[in-house]
BADRENDO-762096 format. One record per residue: residue in one letter; x, y, z of N, C-alpha, C in turn. Coordinates in steps of 0.001 Angstrom, whole numbers, plus 500000, padded with zeros to 6 digits. Each point is the difference from the previous one (the first is absolute). Layout:
BADRENDO-762096
AXYZXYZXYZ ...
//
This chain:
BADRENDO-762096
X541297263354130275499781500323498591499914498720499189 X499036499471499002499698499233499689501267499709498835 X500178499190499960500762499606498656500084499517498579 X500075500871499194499800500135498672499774499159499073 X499122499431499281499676498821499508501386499544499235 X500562500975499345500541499617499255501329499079500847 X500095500792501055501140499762500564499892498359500785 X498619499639500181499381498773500529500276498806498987 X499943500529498821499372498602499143501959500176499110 X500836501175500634501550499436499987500579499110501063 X499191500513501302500898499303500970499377498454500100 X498917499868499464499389498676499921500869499224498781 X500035500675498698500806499086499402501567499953500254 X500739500401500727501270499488500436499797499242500741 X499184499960500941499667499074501144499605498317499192 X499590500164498955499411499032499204501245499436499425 X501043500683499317501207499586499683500917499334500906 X500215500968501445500664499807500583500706498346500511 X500822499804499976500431498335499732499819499529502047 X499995500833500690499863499565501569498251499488499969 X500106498905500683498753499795500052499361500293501397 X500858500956500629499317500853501267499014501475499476 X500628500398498244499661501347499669498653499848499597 X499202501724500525498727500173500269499928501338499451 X499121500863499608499401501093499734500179500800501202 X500670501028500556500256500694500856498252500500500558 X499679499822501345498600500402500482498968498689500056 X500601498956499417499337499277500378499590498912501099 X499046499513500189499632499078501308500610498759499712 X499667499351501530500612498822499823499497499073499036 X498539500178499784498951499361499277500324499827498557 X499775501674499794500432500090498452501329499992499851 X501244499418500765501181499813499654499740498642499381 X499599499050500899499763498385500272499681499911498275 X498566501129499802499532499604498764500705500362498954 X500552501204500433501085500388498347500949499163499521 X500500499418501447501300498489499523499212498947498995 X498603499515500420499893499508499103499208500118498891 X499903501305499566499798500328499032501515500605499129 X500889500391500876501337500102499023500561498378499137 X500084498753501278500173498755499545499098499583498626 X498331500289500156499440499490498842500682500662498906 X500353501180499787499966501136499057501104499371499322 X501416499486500810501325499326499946499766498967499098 X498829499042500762499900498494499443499692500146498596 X499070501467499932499172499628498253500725500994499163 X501136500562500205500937500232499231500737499378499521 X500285498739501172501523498819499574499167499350498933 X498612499503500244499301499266499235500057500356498653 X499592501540499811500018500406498638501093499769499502 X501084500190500672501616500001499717500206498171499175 X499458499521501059499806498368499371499328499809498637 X498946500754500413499187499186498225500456501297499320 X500747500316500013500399501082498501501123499669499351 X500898499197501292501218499182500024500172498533499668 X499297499459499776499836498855500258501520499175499655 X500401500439498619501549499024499470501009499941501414 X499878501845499952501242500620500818499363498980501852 X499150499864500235499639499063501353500509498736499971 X499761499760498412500317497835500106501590500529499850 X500721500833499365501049499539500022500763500354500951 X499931500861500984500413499957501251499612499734501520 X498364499500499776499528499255501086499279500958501111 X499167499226500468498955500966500661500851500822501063 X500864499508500658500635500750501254500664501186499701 X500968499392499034500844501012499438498835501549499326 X499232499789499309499181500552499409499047500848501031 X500019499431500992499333500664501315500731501087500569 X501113499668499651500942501100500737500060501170499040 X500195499679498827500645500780498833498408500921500178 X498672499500500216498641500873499741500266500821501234 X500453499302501281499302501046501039501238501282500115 X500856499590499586501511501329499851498896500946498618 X499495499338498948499832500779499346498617500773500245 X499022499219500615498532500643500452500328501119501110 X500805499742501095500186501420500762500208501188499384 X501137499662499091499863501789499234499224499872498702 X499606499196499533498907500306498990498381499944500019 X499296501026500739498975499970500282499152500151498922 X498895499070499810498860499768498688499545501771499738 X500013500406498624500028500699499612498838500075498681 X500065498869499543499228499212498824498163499957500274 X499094500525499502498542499858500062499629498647500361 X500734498640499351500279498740500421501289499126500266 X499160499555501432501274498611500288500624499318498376 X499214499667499641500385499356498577501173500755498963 X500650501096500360500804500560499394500906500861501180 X500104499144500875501254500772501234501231499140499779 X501187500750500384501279499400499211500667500825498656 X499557500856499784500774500421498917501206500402499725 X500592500137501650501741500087499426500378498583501179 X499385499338499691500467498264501015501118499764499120 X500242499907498736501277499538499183501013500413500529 X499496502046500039501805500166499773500515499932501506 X498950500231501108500315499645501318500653498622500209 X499745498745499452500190499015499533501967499927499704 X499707500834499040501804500166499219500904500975501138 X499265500469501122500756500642500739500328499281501517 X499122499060499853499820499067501467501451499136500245 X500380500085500510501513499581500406499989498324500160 X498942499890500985500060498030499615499904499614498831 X499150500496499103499733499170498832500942500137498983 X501316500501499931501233500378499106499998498769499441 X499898498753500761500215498736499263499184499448498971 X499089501098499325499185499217499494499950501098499110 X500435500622499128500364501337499377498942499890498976 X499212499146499473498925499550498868498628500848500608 X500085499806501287498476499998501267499700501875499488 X500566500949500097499127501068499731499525499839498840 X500628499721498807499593499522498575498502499409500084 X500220498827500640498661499501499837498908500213501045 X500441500793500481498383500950501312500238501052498692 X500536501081498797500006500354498955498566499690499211 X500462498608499649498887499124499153498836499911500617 X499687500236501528499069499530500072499385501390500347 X500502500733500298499153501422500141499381500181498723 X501231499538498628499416500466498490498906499137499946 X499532498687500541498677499685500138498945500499500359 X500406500046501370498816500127500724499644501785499321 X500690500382499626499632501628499103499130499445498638 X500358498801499266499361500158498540498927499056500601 X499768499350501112498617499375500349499015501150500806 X500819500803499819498538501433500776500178501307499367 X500843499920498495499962500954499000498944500188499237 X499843500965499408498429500678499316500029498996498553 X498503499477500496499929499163498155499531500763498778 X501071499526498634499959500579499020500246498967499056 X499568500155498834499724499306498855501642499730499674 X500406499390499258501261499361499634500451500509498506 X500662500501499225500314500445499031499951498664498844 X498913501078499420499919498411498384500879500263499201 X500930498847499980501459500219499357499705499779498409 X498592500237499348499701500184498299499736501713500375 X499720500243501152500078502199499939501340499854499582 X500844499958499932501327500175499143500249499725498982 X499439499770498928500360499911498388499619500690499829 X499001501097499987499934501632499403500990500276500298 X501289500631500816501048500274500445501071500019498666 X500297498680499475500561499723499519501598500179500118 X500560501057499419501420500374500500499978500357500747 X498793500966500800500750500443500879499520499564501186 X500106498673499982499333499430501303502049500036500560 X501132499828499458500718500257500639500576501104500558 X498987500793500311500402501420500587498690500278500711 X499053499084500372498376500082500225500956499755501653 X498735500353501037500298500328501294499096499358500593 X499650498523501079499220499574500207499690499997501444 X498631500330500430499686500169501658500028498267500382 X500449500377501378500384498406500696498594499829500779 X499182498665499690498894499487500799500431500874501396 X498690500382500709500076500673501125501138498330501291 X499599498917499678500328499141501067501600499306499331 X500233500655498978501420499101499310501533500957501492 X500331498954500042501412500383501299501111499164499138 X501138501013500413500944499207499525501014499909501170 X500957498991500391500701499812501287501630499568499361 X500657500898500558501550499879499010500751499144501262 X500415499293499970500910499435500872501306498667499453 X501450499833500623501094499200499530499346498591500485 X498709499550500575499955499119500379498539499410499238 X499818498683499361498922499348499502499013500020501293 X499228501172499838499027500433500865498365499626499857 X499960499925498336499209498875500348499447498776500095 X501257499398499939499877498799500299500585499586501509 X500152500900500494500265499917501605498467499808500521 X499202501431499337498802499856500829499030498996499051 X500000499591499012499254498836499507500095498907500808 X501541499747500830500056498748500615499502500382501645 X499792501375500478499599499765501058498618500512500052 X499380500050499108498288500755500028499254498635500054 X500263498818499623498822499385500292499624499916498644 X501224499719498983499769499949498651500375499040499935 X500127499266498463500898498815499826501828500476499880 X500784499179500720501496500290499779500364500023498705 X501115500924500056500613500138498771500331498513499411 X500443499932498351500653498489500061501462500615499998 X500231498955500935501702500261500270500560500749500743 X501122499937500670500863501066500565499545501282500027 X499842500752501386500204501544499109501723500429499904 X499840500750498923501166500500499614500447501051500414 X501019500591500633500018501209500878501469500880499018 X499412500340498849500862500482498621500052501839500704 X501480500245499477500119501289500437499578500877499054 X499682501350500136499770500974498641498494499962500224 X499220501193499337498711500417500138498474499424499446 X499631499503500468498800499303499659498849500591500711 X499105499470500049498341500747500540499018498757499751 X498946500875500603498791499347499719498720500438499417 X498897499977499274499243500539499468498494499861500430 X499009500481500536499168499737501071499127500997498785 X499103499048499995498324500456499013498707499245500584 X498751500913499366498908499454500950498640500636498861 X500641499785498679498980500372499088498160500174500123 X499979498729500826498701499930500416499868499702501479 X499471498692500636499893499727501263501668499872500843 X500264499173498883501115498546500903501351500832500042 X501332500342500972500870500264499697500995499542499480 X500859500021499341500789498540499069501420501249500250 X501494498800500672501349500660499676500849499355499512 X500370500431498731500318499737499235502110500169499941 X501089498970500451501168500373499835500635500403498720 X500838501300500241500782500615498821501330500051499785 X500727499545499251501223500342499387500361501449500145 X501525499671500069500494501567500340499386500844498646 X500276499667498857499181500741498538498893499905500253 X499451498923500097498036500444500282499507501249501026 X500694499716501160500583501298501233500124501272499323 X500973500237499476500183501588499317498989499964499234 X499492499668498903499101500277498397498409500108501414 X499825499029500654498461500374500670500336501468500927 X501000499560500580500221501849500811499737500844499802 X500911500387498215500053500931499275498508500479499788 X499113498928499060498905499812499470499123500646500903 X500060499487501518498684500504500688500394501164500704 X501845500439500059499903501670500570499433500991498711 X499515499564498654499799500974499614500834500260498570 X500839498901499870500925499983499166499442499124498503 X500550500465498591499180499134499200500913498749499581 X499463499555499235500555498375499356501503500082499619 X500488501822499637501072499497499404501124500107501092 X499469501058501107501194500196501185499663498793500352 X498717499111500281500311498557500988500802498958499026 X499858499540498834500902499274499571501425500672500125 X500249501259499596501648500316500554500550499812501527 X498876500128500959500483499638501234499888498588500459 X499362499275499192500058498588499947501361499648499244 X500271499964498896500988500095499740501736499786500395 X499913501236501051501197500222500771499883498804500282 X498993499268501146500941498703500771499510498455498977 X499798500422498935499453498835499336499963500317498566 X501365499810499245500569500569498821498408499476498423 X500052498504500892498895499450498703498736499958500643 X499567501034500513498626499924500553498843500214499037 X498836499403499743499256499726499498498338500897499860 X500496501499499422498625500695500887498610499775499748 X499962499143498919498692499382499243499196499533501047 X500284499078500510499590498775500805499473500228501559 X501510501272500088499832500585502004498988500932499553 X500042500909498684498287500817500216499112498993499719 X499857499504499193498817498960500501499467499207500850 X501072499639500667499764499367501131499064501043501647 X500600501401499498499539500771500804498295500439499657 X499713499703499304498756500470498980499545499029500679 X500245498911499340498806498715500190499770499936501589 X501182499995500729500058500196501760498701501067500609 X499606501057499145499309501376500424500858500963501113 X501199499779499322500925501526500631499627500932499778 X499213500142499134499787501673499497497945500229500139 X499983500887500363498748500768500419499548500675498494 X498369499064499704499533500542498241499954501655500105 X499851499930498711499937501225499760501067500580498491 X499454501194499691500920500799499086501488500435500515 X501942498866498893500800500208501027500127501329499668 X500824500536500403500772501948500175500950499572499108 X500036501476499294501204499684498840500875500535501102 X501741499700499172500796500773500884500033501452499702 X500616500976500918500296501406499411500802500408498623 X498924500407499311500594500786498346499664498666499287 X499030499177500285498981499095499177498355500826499929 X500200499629498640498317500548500022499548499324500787 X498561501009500245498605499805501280499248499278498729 
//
């Protein structure tokens, strides 16, 4: 009795997973064993690869070997799923924060974090940037106005100066100075208004007020949640700064609920 496609193209992909490099597709020849090995190996190699260039900080800062290991534990059970190589890896972070060698380096899921929020706002849908003069019709109630976040704006919350971890290992210029490894909540801010992606480091207040801002929240909950960890925070300057950046996606903003339409 012949065997069921479906049931073929399962037992082929465990066989493809399978970490023995004796395992084969049940029924097959010696021939097409010979050939499936190395077609499982290529399949291996151009996963780690993707794993590499999507990674790149998280590679320099723990080194090709180490990084070899950490891909092929994680490529066996994470089989490409993605339309493209160019976006495989999407839970490499938190696999990352669960990987038992790398405890020593407690920053490292953070910044495979940052770089997923890249490599997402460098292959996010392009959209015009919000003209921060559409807001003076508003007037008052631009503090209760509701603003959509650029399709490619990411935000990355982490206790560790994340991006200036990966500024110093991307192949950027180094930070000046020390990094500072300050406890309490900070982030990073990842925009791509037009071509270029630019990440931008945040203060624990800049952190809450952009959070707030791009879950949906208006000017006056993000300055109160800015606030909390930053008594004299400044909301003039952090919304502007977010404007001029192109955090926000143009367009007419949303009033909040029980604001006129």
């Amino acid at each position: 009795m012949d065997t069921p496609p479906a049931a073929l193209q399962s037992d082929f992909a465990a066989a493809l997973r399978d970490p023995s490099p004796d395992a084969v597709p049940a029924g097959f020849s010696d021939a097409a064993a010979r050939r499936f090995r190395v077609y499982r190996n290529n399949v291996r190699v151009a996963l780690i690869e993707a794993l590499a260039a999507a990674y790149p900080a998280v590679l320099r800062l723990v080194g090709a070997p180490f990084f070899d290991r950490i891909a092929r534990v994680y490529v066996a059970d994470r089989p490409a799923r993605e339309r493209t190589l160019n976006l495989y890896g999407g839970g490499f972070a938190d696999f990352v924060a669960g990987f038992a060698p790398a405890r020593e380096l407690p920053y490292l899921a953070d910044v495979a974090r940052l770089e997923r929020a890249v490599l997402e706002a460098r292959h996010a849908a392009d959209a015009a940037a919000l003209d921060p003069t559409a807001l003076t019709a508003l007037g008052d109630g631009l503090a209760t106005a509701r603003l959509t976040p650029h399709p490619a704006t990411r935000l990355v919350r982490s206790a560790y100066p994340v991006a200036d971890i990966w500024r110093a290992n991307s192949g950027d210029a180094a930070p000046d100075g020390d990094l500072v490894f300050t406890t309490g909540a900070a982030g990073a801010l990842v925009l791509r208004p037009g071509h270029a992606v630019s990440v931008a480091p945040l203060t624990p207040g800049q952190c809450a007020f952009a959070e707030t801002l791009l879950g949906g929240g208006d000017l006056t909950a993000a300055h109160a949640a800015a606030a909390v960890l930053d008594q004299g925070f400044d909301v003039i300057p952090a919304f502007r700064d977010l404007l001029v950046a192109g955090a926000f996606r143009g367009g007419d903003p949303e009033p909040s609920e029980g604001e006129p339409t």
